[in-house]
Structures are given as structure tokens and as C-alpha cells.
MIZAGU-875033 format. One record per residue (C-alpha): x, y, z. Coordinates in pm, whole numbers. Layout:
<atoms>
<atom><u>X</u><v>Y</v><w>Z</w></atom>
...
</atoms>
This chain:
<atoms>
<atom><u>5279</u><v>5468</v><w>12101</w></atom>
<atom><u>5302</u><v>5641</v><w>12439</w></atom>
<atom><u>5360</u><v>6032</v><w>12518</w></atom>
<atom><u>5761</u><v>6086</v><w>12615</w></atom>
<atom><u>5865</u><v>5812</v><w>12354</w></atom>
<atom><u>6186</u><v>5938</v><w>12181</w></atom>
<atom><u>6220</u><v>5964</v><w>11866</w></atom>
<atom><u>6428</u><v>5705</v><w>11802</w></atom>
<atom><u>6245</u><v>5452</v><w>11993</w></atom>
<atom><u>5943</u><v>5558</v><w>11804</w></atom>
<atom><u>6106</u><v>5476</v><w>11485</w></atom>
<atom><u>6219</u><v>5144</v><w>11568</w></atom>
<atom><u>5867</u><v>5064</v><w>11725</w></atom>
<atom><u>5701</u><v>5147</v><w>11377</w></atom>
<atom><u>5940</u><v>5011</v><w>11095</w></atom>
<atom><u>5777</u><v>4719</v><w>11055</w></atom>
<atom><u>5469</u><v>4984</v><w>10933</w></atom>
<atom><u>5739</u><v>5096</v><w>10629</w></atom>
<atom><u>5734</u><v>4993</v><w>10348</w></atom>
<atom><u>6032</u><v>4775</v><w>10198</w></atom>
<atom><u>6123</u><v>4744</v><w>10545</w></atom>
<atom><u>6523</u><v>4701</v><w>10593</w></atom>
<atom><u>6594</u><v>4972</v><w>10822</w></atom>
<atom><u>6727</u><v>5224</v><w>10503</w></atom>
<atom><u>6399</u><v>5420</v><w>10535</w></atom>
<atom><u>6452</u><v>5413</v><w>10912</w></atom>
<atom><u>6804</u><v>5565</v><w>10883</w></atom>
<atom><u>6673</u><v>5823</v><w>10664</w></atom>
<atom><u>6450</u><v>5968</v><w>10893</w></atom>
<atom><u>6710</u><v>5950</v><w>11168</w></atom>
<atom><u>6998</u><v>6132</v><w>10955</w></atom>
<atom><u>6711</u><v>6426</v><w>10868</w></atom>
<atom><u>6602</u><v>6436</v><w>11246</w></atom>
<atom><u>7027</u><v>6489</v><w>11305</w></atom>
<atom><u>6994</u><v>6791</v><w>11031</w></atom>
<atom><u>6726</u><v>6942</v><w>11176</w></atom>
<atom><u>6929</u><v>6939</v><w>11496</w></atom>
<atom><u>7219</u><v>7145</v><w>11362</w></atom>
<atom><u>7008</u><v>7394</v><w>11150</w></atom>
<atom><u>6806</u><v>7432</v><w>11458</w></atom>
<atom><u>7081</u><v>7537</v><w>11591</w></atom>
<atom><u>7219</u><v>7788</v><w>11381</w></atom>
<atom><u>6862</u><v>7930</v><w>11395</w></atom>
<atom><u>6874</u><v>8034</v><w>11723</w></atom>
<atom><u>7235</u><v>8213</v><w>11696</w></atom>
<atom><u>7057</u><v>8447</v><w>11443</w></atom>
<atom><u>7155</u><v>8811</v><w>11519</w></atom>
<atom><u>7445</u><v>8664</v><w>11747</w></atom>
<atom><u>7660</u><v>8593</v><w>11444</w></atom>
<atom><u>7697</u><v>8717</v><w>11054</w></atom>
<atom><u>7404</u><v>8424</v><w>10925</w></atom>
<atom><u>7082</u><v>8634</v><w>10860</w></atom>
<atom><u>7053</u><v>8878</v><w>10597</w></atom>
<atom><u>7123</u><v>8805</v><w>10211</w></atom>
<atom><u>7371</u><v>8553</v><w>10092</w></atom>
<atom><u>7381</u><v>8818</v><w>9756</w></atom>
<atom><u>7286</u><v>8541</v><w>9529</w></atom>
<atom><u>6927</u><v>8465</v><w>9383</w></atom>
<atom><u>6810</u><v>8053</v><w>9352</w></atom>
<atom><u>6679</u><v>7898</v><w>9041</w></atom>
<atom><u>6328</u><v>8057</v><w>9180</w></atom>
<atom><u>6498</u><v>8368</v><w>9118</w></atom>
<atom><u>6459</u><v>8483</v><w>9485</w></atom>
<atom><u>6706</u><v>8621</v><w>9660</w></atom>
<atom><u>6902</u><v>8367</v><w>9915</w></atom>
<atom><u>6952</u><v>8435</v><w>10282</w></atom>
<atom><u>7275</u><v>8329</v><w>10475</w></atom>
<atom><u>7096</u><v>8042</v><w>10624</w></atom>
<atom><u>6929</u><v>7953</v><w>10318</w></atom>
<atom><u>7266</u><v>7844</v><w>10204</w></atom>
<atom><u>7341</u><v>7697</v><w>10543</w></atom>
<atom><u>7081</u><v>7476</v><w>10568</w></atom>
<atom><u>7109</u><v>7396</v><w>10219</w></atom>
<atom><u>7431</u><v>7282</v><w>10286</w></atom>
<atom><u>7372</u><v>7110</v><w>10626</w></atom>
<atom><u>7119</u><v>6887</v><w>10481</w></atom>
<atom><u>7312</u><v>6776</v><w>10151</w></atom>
<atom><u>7620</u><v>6702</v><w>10390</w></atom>
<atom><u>7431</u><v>6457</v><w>10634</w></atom>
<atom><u>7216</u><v>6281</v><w>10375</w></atom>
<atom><u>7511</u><v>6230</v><w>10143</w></atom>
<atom><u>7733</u><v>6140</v><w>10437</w></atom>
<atom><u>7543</u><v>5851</v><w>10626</w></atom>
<atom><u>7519</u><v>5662</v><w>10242</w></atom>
<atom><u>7144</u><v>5626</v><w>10260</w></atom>
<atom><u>7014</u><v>5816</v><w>9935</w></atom>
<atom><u>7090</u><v>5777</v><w>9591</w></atom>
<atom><u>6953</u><v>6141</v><w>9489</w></atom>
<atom><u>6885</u><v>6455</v><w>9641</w></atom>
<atom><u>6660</u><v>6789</v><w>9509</w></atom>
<atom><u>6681</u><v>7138</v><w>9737</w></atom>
<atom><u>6449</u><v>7396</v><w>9613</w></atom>
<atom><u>6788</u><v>7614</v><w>9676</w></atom>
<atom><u>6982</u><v>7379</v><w>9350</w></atom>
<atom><u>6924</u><v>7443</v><w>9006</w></atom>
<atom><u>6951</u><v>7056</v><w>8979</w></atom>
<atom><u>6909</u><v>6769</v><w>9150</w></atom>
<atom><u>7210</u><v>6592</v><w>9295</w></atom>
<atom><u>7288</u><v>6201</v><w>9227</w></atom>
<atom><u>7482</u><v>6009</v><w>9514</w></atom>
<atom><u>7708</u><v>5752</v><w>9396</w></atom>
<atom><u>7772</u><v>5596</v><w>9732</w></atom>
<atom><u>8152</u><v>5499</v><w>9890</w></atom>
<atom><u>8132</u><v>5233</v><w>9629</w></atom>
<atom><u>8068</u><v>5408</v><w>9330</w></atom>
<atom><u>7771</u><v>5187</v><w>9266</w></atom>
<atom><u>7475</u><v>5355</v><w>9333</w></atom>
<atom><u>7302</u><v>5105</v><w>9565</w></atom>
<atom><u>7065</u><v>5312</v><w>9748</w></atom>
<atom><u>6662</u><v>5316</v><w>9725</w></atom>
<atom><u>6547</u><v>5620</v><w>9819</w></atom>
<atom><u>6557</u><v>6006</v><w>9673</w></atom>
<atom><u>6479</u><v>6304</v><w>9873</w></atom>
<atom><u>6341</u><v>6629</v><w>9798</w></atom>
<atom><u>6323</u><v>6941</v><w>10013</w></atom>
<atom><u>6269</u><v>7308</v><w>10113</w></atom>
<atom><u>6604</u><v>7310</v><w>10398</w></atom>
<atom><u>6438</u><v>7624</v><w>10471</w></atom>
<atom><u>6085</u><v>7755</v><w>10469</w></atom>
<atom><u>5999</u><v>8128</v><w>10532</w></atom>
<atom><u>6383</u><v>8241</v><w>10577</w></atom>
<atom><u>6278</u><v>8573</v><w>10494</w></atom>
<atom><u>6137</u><v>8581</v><w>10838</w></atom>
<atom><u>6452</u><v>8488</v><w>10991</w></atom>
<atom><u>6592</u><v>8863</v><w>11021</w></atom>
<atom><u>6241</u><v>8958</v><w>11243</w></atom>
<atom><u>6254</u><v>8651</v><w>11421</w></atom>
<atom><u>5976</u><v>8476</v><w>11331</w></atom>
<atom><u>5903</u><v>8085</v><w>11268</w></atom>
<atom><u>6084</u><v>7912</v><w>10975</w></atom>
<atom><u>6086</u><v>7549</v><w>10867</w></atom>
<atom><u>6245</u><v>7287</v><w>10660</w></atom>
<atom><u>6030</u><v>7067</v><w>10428</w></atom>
<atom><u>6090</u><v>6706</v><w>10312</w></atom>
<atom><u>5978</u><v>6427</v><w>10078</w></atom>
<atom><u>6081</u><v>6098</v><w>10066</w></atom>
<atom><u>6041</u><v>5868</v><w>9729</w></atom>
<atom><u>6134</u><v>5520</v><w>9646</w></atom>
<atom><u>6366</u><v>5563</v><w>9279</w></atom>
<atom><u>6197</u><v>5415</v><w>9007</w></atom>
<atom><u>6481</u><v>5327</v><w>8796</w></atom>
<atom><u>6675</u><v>5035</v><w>8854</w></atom>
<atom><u>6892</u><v>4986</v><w>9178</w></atom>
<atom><u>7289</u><v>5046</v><w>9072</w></atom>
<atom><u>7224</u><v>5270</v><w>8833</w></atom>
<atom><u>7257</u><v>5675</v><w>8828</w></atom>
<atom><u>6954</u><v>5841</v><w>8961</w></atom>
<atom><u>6758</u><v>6036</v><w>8645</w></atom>
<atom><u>6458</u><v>6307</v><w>8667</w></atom>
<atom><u>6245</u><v>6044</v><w>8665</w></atom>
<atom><u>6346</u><v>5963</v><w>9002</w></atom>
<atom><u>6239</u><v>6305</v><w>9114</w></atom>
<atom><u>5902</u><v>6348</v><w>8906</w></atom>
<atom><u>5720</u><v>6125</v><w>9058</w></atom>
<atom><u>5293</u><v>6237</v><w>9190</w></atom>
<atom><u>5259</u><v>6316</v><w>9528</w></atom>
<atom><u>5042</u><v>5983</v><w>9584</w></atom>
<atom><u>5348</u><v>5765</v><w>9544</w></atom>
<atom><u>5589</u><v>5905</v><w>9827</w></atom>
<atom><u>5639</u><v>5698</v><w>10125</w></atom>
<atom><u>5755</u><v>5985</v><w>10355</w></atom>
<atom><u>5705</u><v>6323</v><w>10402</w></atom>
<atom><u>5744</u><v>6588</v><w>10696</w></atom>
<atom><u>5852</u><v>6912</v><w>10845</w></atom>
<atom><u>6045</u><v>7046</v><w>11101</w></atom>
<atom><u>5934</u><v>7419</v><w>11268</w></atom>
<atom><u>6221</u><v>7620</v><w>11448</w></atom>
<atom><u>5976</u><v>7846</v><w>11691</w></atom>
<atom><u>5894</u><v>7895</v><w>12071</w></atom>
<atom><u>6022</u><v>7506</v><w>12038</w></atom>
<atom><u>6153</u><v>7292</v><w>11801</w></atom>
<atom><u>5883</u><v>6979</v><w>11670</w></atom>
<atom><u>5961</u><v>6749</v><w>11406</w></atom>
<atom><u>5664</u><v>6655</v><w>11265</w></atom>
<atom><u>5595</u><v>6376</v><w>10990</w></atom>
<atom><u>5411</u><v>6057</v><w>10856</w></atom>
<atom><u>5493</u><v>5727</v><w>10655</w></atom>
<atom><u>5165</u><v>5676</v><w>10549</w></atom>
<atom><u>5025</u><v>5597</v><w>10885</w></atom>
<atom><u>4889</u><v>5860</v><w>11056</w></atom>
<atom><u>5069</u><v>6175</v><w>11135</w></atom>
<atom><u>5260</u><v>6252</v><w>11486</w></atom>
<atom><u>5469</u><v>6517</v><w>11599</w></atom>
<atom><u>5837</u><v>6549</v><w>11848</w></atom>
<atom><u>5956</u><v>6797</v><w>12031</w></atom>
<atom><u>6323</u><v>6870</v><w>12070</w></atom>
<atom><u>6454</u><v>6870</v><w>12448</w></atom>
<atom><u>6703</u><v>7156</v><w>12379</w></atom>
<atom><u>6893</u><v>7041</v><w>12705</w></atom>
<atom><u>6890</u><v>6683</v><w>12596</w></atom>
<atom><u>6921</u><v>6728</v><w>12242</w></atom>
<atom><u>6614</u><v>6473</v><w>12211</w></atom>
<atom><u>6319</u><v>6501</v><w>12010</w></atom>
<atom><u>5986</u><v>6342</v><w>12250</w></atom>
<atom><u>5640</u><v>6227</v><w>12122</w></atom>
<atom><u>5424</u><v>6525</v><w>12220</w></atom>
<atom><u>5192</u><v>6555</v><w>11935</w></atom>
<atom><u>5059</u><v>6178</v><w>11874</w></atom>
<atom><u>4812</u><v>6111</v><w>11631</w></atom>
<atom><u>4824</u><v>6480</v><w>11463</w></atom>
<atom><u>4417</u><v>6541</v><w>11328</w></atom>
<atom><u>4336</u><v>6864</v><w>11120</w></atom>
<atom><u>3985</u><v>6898</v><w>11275</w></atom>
<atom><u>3668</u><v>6865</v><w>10999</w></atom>
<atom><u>3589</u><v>7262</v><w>10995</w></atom>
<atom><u>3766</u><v>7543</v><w>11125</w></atom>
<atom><u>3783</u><v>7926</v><w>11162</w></atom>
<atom><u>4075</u><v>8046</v><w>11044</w></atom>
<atom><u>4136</u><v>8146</v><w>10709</w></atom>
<atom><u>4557</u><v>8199</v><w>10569</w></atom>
<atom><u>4606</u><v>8414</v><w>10280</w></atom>
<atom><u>4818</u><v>8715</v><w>10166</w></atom>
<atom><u>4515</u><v>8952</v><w>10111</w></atom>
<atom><u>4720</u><v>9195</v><w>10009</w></atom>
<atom><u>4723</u><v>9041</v><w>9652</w></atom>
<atom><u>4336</u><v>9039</v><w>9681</w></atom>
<atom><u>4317</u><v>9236</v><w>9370</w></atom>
<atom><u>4473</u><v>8972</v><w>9166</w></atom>
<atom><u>4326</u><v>8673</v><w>9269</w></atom>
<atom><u>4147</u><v>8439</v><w>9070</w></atom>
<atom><u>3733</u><v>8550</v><w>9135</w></atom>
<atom><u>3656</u><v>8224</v><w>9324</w></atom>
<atom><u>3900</u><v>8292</v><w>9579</w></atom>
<atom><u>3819</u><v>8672</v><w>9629</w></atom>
<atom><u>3438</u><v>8528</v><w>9698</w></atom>
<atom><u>3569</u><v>8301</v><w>9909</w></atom>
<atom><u>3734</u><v>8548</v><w>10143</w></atom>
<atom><u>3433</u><v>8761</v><w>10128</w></atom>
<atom><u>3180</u><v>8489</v><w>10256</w></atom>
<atom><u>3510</u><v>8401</v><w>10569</w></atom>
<atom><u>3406</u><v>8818</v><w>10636</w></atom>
<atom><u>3016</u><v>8765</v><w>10578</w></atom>
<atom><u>2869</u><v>8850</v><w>10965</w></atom>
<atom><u>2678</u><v>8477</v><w>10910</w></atom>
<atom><u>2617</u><v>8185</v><w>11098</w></atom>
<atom><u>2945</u><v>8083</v><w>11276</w></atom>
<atom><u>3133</u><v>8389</v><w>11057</w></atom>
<atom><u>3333</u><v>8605</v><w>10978</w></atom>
<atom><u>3620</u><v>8371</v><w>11066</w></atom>
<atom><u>3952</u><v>8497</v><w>11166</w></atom>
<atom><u>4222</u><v>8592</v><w>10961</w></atom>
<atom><u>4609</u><v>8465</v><w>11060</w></atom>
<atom><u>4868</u><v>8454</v><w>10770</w></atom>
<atom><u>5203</u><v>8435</v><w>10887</w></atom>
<atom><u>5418</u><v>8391</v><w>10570</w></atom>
<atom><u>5584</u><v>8056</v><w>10657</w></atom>
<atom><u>5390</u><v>7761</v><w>10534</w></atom>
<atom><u>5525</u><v>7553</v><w>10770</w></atom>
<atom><u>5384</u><v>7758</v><w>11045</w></atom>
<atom><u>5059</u><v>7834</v><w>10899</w></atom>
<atom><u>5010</u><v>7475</v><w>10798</w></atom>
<atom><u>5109</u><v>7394</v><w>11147</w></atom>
<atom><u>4890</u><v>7649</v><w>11341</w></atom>
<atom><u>4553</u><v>7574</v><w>11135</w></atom>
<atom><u>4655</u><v>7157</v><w>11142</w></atom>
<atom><u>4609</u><v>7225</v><w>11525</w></atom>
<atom><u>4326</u><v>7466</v><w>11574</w></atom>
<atom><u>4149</u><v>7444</v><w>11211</w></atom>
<atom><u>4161</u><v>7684</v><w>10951</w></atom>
<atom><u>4255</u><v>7651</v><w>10564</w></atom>
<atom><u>4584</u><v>7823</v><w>10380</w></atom>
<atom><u>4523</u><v>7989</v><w>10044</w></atom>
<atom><u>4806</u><v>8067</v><w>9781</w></atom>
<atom><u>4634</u><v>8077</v><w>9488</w></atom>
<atom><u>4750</u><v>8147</v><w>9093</w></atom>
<atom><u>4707</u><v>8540</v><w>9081</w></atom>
<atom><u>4763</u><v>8763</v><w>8699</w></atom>
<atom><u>5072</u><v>8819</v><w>8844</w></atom>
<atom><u>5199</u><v>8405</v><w>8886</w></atom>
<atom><u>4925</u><v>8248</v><w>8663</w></atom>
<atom><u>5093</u><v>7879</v><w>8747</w></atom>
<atom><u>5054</u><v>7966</v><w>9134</w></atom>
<atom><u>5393</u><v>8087</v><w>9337</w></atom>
<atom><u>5507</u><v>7710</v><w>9571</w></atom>
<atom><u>5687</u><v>7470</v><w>9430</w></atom>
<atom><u>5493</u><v>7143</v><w>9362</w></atom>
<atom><u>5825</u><v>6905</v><w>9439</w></atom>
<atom><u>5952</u><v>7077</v><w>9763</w></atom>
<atom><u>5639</u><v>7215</v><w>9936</w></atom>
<atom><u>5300</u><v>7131</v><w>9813</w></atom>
<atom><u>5317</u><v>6761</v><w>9802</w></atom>
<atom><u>5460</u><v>6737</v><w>10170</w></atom>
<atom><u>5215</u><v>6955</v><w>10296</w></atom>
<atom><u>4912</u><v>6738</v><w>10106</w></atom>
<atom><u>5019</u><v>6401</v><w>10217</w></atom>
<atom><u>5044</u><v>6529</v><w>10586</w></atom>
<atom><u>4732</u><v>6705</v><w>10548</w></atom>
<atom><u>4515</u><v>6384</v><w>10430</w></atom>
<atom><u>4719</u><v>6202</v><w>10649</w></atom>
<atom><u>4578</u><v>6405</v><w>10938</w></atom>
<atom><u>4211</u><v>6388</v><w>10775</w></atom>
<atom><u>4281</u><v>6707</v><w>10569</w></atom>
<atom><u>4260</u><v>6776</v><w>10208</w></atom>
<atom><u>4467</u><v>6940</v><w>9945</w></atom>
<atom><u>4338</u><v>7034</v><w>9607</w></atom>
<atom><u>4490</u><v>7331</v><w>9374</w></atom>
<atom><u>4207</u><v>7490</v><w>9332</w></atom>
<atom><u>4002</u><v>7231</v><w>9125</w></atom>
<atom><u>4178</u><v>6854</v><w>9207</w></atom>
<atom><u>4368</u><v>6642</v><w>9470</w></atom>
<atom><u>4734</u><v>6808</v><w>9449</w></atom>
<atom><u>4842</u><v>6435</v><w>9485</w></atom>
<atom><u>4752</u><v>6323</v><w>9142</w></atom>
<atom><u>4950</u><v>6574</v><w>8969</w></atom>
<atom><u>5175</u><v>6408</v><w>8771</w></atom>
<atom><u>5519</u><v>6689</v><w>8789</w></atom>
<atom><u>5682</u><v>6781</v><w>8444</w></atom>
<atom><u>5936</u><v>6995</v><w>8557</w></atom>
<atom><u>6168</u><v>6968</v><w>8901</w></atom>
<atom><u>6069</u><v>7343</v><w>8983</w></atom>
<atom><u>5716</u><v>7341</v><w>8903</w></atom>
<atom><u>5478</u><v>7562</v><w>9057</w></atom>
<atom><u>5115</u><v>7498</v><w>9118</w></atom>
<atom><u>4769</u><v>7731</v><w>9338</w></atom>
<atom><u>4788</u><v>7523</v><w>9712</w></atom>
<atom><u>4461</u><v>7522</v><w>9932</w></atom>
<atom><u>4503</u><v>7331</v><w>10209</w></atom>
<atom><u>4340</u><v>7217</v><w>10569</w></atom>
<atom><u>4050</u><v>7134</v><w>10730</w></atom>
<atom><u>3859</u><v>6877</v><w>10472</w></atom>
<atom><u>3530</u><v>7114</v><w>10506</w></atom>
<atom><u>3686</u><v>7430</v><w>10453</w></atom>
<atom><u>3897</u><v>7314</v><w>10122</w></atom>
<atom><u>3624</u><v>7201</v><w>9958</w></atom>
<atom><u>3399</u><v>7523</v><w>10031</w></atom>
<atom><u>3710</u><v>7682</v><w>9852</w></atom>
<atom><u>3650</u><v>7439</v><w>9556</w></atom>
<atom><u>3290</u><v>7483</v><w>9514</w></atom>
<atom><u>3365</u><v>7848</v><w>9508</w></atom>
<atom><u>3645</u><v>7782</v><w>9192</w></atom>
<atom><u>3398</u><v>7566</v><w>9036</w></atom>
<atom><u>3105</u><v>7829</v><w>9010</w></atom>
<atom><u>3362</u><v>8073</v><w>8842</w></atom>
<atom><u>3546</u><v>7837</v><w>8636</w></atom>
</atoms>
């Protein structure tokens, strides 16, 4: 691993680290790093041409889509199903997920992913970060058959990929395969994405806190203590408050400097408001991959076993320190 390593190179340095390793895994990661490329893109012609603002339909979340919600949607489903690498796709933007029979008709692929195309898009009309989210899972049903839900409702423990990609000041790619977690920059000029972040560590404690405390009022009581001891005038506190409102960028700001992101259950969403499948369980294994933790609230967000392709679930992540300070103060109001 050296700084200035492409992408590519790094890829083919590591893929004996996969697992399964016969270069399908390899090729996945490639065709998402040639998404990323063209939503990137079409990011940065916002307010040039007719792509922000409201598509005028709501997803199965019941939210309202944006214009490059759809886009990126759409970019991602192309190349995946294109390059004949994945036997089943799931966008938090479908109501379903979508099986991939192949050129062949015989459903020969290994691997499913699942995805947020793009995270935050709401921001995208005051030009502020966004991101795309992906997780990458092995299919559990046999090899030439049609992919089922099964495929797709697998714990968080069991992926073998997982990553994000933040459209900002610059463009990083930033994932893990289970061995550590390192980040790429896109060369805009070059169109090539460079080692810059190697080795990606969440440090032990931090001082940032992430929440919307604008819902204060209806959060659970363990997390309104919580943000009153990060304003107690104590020790190394009060600690500083930076919510954004794009997880990618929060996560990605607090994996760098420290901190912790909160979105707990409140009366309003008792089951929490991000989506287990397409957010959570990226976010966790890149987390404890970068000697964080993720926990809902009460237990490792990685052992939840999904029921439902859509499922929601309360998300602390970050610094290992600061999580569980936010689980001792769940457990004493339990």
C-alpha cells in the first residue's frame, strides 16, 4: 500500500485479501467506482441544468424523490446490470429488489448489492455534500438460480463489502473488504481515483457530537441526557455540535476528527428513521472496520438479523468511547 496508488492498482494488489477470490468481487468494486464517476458528474452540473429539485414522485420511504435521486438510481442499476457481475440488486429508491438474469439467462453470478445511490439529496439544491452508499453480500441461495429476499436479508456481520462515495470540495471513494478501511480521491482532470486516505482510523474518543436537536423533544430520555452531559461545562466538555444532514458526510467528518452521529427512534418514528439494508449496516462495518462501533441504541447493529428489505432501525455511530457512553446512558433509562 503506498500513497498515489490508483485505484485500480490497489484493487489488484489486495484481491488475494477477498474472499472467494476470482476477480468477480474485484470487478464489482471497479464497475461501482465507474458509477460513482458519472453521478459525480452530474453532481457538479447541479443548477447548470434541469436535475435538482423534485422528480414529483415519493419512494417506497414515502419521501419525496429529487431529479438526481432518480438519476443516480438509474446510473447505478445500468452499470451493475451491464458489466454481468451481480445476480441481484436493492436501491433504497425501488419498492423491490431487482434479480439479474445475466446474457445467459442463467443466473450465474455470486454477489447481490444493496444501496443508497444517493445520500442527503435534499441537500443537493443548497449545494451541500451528498453521497452514495453500498453493500456487498455473497447470495445464499444456490448459484443458477433466481435471486430471493433471502439473498437480501442477510445481518450486517456477513457482508464482504461495504463503502461510500462523498461528492464535496472533492470526490473520495471510500470502502473496506474486511481489512481495514482506506479512502481515494478522484483526480477530476484524470478521471482517477488515488490512495489518499490509507488505513482510515475513527480515533478512540472524540468531541463532536451529530444529531438533529431540533427533535430534542421527542427523543428517547437516554439520548436527551446524553446531549446534556456533551453541553455539561466538565472536564474536556461541552463538546461541539456539527450535524450536517448527510450521513455520509457526518460519518465521514467525525471518522476523521472524532465525534459520534445520533439518529435515534423518537414518538414520532418509534422503529428509528435509516434504513437498516441501505445505510446502517455500511456505515457499521466501516465504522468497526476503522476501530469504531455501531450499536442501535442497546446492541451491535451487525447482529440484527433484517425481516423486511426497508427496515428501519435508531443508528449511533463513531468513536468506540463515545458510542458506548451513549449506551450506558440507554441502559440507565431502559
Amino acid at each position: 500500500m503506498r500513497k498515489n496508488q490508483t485505484l485500480g492498482e490497489f484493487i489488484i494488489e489486495n484481491q488475494k485479501d477477498f474472499p472467494y477470490a476470482s476477480g468477480e468481487l474485484s470487478r464489482l468494486i471497479n464497475s461501482i467506482r465507474l458509477a460513482a464517476k458519472m453521478v459525480n458528474h452530474q453532481v457538479n452540473k447541479a443548477g447548470l441544468v434541469d436535475i435538482t429539485g423534485a422528480a414529483g414522485d415519493t419512494n417506497i420511504q414515502g419521501e419525496d424523490q429529487q431529479k438526481l435521486d432518480v438519476l443516480a438510481n438509474e446510473t447505478f442499476i445500468n452499470t451493475l446490470t451491464n458489466r454481468e457481475i451481480v445476480c441481484g440488486i436493492a436501491s433504497e429508491e425501488n419498492d423491490d429488489f431487482i434479480t439479474i438474469k445475466g446474457q445467459k439467462n442463467d443466473h450465474r453470478n455470486n454477489y447481490v448489492v444493496l444501496m443508497d445511490p444517493l445520500d442527503g439529496s435534499s441537500n443537493i439544491d443548497v449545494n451541500v455534500s451528498v453521497g452514495t452508499i453500498f453493500s456487498i453480500y455473497r447470495r445464499v441461495t444456490p448459484t443458477g438460480t433466481p435471486v430471493t429476499l433471502d439473498d437480501f436479508l442477510q445481518p450486517g456481520n456477513l457482508q464482504v463489502a461495504a463503502g461510500y462515495i462523498i461528492y464535496g470540495t472533492s470526490t473520495m471513494l471510500v470502502y473496506t473488504t474486511g481489512h481495514g478501511v482506506n479512502g481515494f480521491t478522484l483526480n477530476p482532470a484524470l478521471g482517477t481515483y488515488y490512495l489518499s486516505h490509507p488505513n482510515m482510523q475513527f480515533p478512540e474518543d472524540g468531541n463532536i457530537y451529530s444529531v438533529n436537536e431540533g427533535n430534542y423533544i421527542h427523543f428517547p430520555q437516554g439520548i436527551k441526557d446524553y446531549i446534556k452531559y456533551c453541553q455539561e461545562e466538565k472536564e474536556d466538555r461541552p463538546y461541539t455540535s456539527r450535524y450536517i444532514g448527510s450521513l455520509v458526510s457526518d460519518i465521514h467528518r467525525n471518522m476523521i476528527k472524532g465525534g459520534v452521529y445520533l439518529y435515534p427512534s423518537t414518538s414520532k418514528s418509534p422503529n428509528g428513521k435509516l434504513r437498516l439494508l441501505y445505510e446502517c449496516n455500511p456505515m457499521a462495518f466501516l465504522a468497526e472496520q476503522a476501530g469504531g462501533k455501531a450499536s442501535d441504541g442497546f446492541k451491535r447493529i451487525l447482529d440484527i438479523k433484517p425481516t423486511e428489505l426497508h427496515q428501519r432501525t435508531p443508528f449511533v455511530c463513531g468513536s468506540k468511547n463515545m458510542v458506548q457512553k451513549v449506551e450506558s446512558f440507554m441502559k440507565k433509562t431502559k
